[in-house]
C-alpha positions in Angstrom: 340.5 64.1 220.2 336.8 63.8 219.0 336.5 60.7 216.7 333.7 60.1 214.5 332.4 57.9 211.6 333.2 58.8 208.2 331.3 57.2 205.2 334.1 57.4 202.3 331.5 57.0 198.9 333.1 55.8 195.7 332.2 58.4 192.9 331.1 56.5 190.2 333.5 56.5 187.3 332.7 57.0 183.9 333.8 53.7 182.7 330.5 52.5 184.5 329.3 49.3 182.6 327.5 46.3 182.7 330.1 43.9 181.0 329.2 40.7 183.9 333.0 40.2 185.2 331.8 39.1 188.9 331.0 35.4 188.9 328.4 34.7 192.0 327.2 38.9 191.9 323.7 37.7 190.8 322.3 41.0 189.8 325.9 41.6 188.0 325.6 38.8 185.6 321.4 39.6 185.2 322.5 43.1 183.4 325.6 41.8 181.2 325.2 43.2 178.1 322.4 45.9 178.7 323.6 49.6 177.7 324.8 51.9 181.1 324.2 55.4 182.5 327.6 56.2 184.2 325.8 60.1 184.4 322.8 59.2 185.8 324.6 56.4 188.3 327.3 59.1 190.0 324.7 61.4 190.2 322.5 59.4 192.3 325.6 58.3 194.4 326.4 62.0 194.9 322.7 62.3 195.8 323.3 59.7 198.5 326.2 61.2 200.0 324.3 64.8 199.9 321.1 62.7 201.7 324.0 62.3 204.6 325.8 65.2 205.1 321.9 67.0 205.4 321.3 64.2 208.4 324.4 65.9 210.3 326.9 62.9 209.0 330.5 63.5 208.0 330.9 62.3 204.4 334.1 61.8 202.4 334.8 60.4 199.1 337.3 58.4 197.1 338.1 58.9 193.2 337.5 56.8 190.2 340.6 55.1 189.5 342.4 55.3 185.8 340.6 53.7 183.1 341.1 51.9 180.4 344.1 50.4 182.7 346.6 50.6 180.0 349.1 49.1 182.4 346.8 45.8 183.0 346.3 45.5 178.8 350.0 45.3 178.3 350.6 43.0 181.6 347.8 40.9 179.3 349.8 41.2 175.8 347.0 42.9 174.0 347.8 44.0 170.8 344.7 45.5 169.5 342.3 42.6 168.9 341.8 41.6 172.6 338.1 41.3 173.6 335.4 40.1 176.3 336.0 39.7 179.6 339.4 40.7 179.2 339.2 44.1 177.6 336.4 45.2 179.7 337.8 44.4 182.7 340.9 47.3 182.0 337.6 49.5 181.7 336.1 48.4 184.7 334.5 51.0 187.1 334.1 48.5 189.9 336.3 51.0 192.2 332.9 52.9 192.9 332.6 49.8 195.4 334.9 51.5 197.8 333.6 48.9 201.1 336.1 46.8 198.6 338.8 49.1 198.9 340.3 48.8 202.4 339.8 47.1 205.6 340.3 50.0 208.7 340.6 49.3 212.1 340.2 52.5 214.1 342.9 53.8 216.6 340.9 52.6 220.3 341.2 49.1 218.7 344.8 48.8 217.7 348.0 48.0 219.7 349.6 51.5 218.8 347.1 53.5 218.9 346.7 54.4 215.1 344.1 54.3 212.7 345.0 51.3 210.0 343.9 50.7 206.9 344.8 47.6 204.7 343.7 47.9 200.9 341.8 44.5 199.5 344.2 42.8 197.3 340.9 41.8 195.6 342.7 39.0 194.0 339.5 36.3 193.1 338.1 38.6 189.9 340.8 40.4 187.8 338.9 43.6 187.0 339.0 43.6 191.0 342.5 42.4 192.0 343.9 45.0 189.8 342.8 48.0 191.9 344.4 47.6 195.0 347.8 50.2 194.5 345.7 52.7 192.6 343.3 52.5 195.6 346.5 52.9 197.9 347.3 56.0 196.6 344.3 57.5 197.3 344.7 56.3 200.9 347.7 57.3 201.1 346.9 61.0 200.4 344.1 60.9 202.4 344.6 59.6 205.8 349.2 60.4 205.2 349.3 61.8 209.0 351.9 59.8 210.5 350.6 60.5 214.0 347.4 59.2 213.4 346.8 56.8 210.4 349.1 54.1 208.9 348.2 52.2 205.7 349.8 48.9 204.8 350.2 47.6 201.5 347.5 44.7 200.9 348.4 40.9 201.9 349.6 38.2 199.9 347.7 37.3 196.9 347.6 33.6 198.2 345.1 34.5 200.4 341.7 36.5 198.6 340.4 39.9 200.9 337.4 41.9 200.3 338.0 44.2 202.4 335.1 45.9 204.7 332.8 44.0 203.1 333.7 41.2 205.4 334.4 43.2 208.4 332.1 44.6 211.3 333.1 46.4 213.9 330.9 46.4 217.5 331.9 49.4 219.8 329.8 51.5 222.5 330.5 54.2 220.6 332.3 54.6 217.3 335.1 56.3 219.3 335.5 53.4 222.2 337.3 50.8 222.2 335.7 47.9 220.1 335.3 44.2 218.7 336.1 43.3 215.5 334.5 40.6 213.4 335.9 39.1 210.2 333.4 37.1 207.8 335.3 34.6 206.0 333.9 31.7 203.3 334.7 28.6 202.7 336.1 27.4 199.1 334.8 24.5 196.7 331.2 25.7 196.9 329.1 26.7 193.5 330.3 30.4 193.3 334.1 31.3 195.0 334.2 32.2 198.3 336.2 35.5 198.0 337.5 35.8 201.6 340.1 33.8 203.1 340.4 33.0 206.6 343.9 33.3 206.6 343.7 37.3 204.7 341.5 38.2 207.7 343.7 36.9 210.2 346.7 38.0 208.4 344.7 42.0 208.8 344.1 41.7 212.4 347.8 41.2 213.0 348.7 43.3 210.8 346.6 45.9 212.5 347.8 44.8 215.8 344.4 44.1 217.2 343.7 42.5 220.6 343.1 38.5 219.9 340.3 38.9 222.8 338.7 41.3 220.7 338.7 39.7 217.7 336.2 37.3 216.2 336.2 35.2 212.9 333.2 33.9 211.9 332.5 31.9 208.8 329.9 33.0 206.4 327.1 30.6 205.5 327.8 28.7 202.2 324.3 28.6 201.1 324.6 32.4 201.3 327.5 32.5 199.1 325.5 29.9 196.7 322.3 32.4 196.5 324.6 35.1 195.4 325.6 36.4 199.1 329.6 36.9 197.5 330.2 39.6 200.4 329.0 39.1 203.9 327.8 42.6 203.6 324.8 41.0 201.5 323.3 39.5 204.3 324.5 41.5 207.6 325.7 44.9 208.7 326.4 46.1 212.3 326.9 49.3 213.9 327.7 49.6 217.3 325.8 47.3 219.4 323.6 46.5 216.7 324.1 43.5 214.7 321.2 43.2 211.6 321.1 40.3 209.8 319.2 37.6 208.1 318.7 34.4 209.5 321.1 32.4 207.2 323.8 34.8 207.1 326.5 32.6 209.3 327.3 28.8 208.7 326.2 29.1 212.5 324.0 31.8 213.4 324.0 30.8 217.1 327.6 30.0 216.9 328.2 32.8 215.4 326.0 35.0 217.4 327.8 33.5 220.8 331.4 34.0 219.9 330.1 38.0 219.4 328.8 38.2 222.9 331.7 36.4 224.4 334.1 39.2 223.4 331.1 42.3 223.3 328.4 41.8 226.0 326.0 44.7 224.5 325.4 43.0 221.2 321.9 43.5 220.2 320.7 41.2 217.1 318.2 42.1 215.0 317.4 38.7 213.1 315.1 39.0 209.7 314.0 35.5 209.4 313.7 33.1 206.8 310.2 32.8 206.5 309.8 37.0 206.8 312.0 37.3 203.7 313.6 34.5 202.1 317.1 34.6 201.3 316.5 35.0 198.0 314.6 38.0 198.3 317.3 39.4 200.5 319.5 39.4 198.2 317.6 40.4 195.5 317.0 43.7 196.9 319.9 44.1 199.0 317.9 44.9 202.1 321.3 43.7 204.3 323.7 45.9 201.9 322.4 48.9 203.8 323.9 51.7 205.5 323.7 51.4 209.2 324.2 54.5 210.4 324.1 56.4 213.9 322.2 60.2 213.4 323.8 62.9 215.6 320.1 62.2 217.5 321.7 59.3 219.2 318.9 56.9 216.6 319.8 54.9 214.5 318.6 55.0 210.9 319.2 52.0 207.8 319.6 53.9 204.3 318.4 50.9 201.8 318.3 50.9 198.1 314.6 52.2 197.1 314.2 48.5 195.5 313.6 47.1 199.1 310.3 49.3 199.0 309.7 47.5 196.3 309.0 44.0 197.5 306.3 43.9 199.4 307.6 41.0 201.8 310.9 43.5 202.8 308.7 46.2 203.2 306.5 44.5 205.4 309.0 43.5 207.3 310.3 46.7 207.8 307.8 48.5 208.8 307.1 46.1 211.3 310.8 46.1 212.4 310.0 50.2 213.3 306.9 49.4 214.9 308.4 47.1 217.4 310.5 49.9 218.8 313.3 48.1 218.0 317.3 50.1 218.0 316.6 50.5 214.2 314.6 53.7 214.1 314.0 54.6 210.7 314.5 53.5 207.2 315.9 55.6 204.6 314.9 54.4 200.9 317.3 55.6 198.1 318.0 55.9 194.4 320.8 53.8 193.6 319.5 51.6 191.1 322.4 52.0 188.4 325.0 50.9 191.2 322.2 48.0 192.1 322.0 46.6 188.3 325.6 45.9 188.6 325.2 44.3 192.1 325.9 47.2 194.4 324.0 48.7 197.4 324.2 51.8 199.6 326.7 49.7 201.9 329.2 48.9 198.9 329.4 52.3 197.8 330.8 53.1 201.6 333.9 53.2 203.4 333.4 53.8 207.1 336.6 55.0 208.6 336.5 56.1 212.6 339.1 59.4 213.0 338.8 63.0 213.8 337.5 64.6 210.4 340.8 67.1 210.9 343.3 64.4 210.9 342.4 63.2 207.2 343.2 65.6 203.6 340.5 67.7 203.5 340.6 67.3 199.6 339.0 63.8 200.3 336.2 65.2 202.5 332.5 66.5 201.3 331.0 69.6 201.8 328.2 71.4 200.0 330.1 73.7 197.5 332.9 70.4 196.9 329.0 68.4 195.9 328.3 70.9 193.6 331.4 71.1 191.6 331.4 67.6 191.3 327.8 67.2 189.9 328.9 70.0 187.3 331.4 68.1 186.2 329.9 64.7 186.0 326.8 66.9 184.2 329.2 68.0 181.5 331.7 65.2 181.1 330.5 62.0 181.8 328.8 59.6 179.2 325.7 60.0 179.4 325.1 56.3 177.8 327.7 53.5 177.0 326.5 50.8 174.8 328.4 47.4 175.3 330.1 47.6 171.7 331.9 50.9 172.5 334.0 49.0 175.3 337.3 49.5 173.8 336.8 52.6 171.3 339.4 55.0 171.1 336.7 57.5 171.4 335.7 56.4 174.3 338.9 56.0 176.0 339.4 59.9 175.3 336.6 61.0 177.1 336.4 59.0 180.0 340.3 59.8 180.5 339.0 63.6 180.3 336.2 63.2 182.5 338.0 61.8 185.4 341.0 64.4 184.7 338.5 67.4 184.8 337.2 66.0 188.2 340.8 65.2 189.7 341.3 69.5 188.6 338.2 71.4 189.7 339.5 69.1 193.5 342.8 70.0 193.6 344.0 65.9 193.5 346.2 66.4 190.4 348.3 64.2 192.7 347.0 61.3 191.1 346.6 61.9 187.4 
């Protein structure tokens, strides 16, 4: 069986506001208050996926999930006059974030020779931690072949998980056998540290991975303090290739070492401080990047167009390609609605390694499915949502619609 990468893009919902619920998300907290585009911010998502599929990529998708959350406003009491923080997380259209929605170990890796997935139980921010079933039932539609996939309900809410966004995977190939690395943070610094040791451990077992080819690393608090609240901030890896910025890991040689003691190959490519400050990383999400292997055998980084931006990223970049480096090209793209709320190409992703014919091919993009979907995102999304209409009834009614007439014209009904 031929397996390959998938990237699973969150469509953006359209819900899509700036209301500032993610304490230590930097650009999130910047553009509280400012009026959103949830039209304008799926389409350039969908743009991004299309940008893909025309390099030769597989691309799926997952759904917004239902908003308001109705269910979360009673579980709160509100009886009409509830506001802030509260109220807009039930409207929340954070899902579009979908390296938050699972963690996925692919089948060479695991004990039984399945694909497993483990939804984020997200449990640090509320308009996060009350995602996690809805985002089960997408998975569980998508990958619901017993013989290949199994998806496990998320762990304990004692213990916080982000999901991918704290996971790399290091492989020969995406479908050989390969070394899992878990990010974790340590708590008490200035923002939380939203991954637990103990959640990432607690997915490895449950995923029945090799303890020799595992490795759990802890992510630099400093990083967390400049607003890295994801490792995926400050590194991505894709097969051998680990790229990262110099102050990614509490110890970057440490952390670097323990890598090469269970996966031999690893290749780092190390931006360093004094090339582009951590700051500036962060900034313009140069890390939060899609690393991605072209059917060519090169491999390309898709960044957000802001890193083009700044002229010390840039710079750095383009002297990264000249060096002949395994990073072959960089992709710039248009994602700058997801980016004002704090997400980059790599947090609109899910990467999931399976044969493309094992998963519901509802879930899965191709060029007609990309056109339906920008119709109905043309016609029914909000063009503009303005901070005060949080909470109408009006528009309540047509974001409901929206996403209904999206779940219709691709045949998911299943999870009105």
């Amino acid at each position: 069986m031929s397996l390959v990468e998938i990237n699973f893009d969150g469509i953006v919902g359209p819900s899509h506001n700036y209301a500032g619920l993610s304490l230590g998300n930097i650009a999130s907290a910047s553009h509280k208050g400012d009026a959103s585009f949830p039209r304008a911010a799926a389409l350039q998502g969908i743009a991004k996926m299309r940008g893909n599929m025309e390099r030769g990529l597989p691309q799926g998708f997952l759904l917004p999930l239902p908003r308001p959350n109705y269910g979360l406003l009673r579980d709160l009491g509100a009886d009409g006059s509830l506001d802030g923080p509260l109220l807009a997380a039930a409207w929340s259209a954070s899902s579009m974030w979908t390296a938050n929605a699972a963690t996925v170990s692919p089948a060479p890796d695991t004990g039984d020779g399945l694909c497993h997935l483990t939804p984020a139980n997200l449990v640090t921010m509320l308009h996060r931690g009350q995602e996690w079933r809805d985002t089960k039932r997408q998975l569980d539609l998508a990958f619901a072949d017993p013989r290949h996939f199994r998806v496990h309900d998320a762990v304990p809410a004692s213990f916080g998980d982000e999901g991918a966004a704290n996971h790399m995977r290091f492989c020969e190939g995406h479908g050989s056998p390969g070394v899992e690395a878990f990010v974790w943070g340590r708590q008490g610094g200035k923002f939380p540290a939203r991954q637990h040791e103990q959640a990432s451990r607690a997915v490895a077992r449950l995923h029945r991975l090799d303890p020799d080819a595992c490795v759990f690393i802890e992510q630099n608090p400093e990083a967390i303090a400049a607003g890295a609240f994801h490792n995926d901030v400050v590194a991505v890896a894709n097969e051998r290739v680990l790229f990262t910025h110099a102050r990614a890991f509490a110890d970057q040689q440490g952390a670097y070492a323990a890598i090469r003691a269970a996966f031999p190959a690893l290749e780092v490519v190390e931006v360093p401080e004094d090339a582009v400050s951590l700051e500036e990383a962060i900034r313009t999400y140069l890390f939060n990047a899609q690393l991605l292997t072209l059917p060519s055998g090169e491999m390309a980084l898709v960044v957000p167009s802001e890193c083009q931006d700044s002229p010390s990223v840039w710079s750095w970049c383009e002297k990264m390609l000249a060096s002949n480096g395994p990073i072959r090209k960089v992709i710039p793209v248009d994602v700058r609605q997801s980016m004002a709320n704090g997400g980059g190409p790599a947090c609109l992703r899910l990467r999931v390694v399976a044969n493309p014919a094992t998963v519901d091919a509802r879930f899965l993009l191709d060029e007609a499915k990309a056109t339906r979907i920008e119709a109905v995102v043309a016609e029914m999304w909000p063009e503009r949502i303005e901070p005060s209409e949080i909470g109408s009834e009006a528009l309540a009614e047509r974001v409901i619609d929206a996403r209904e007439a999206l779940l219709g014209v691709l045949a998911l009904d299943d999870l009105l």
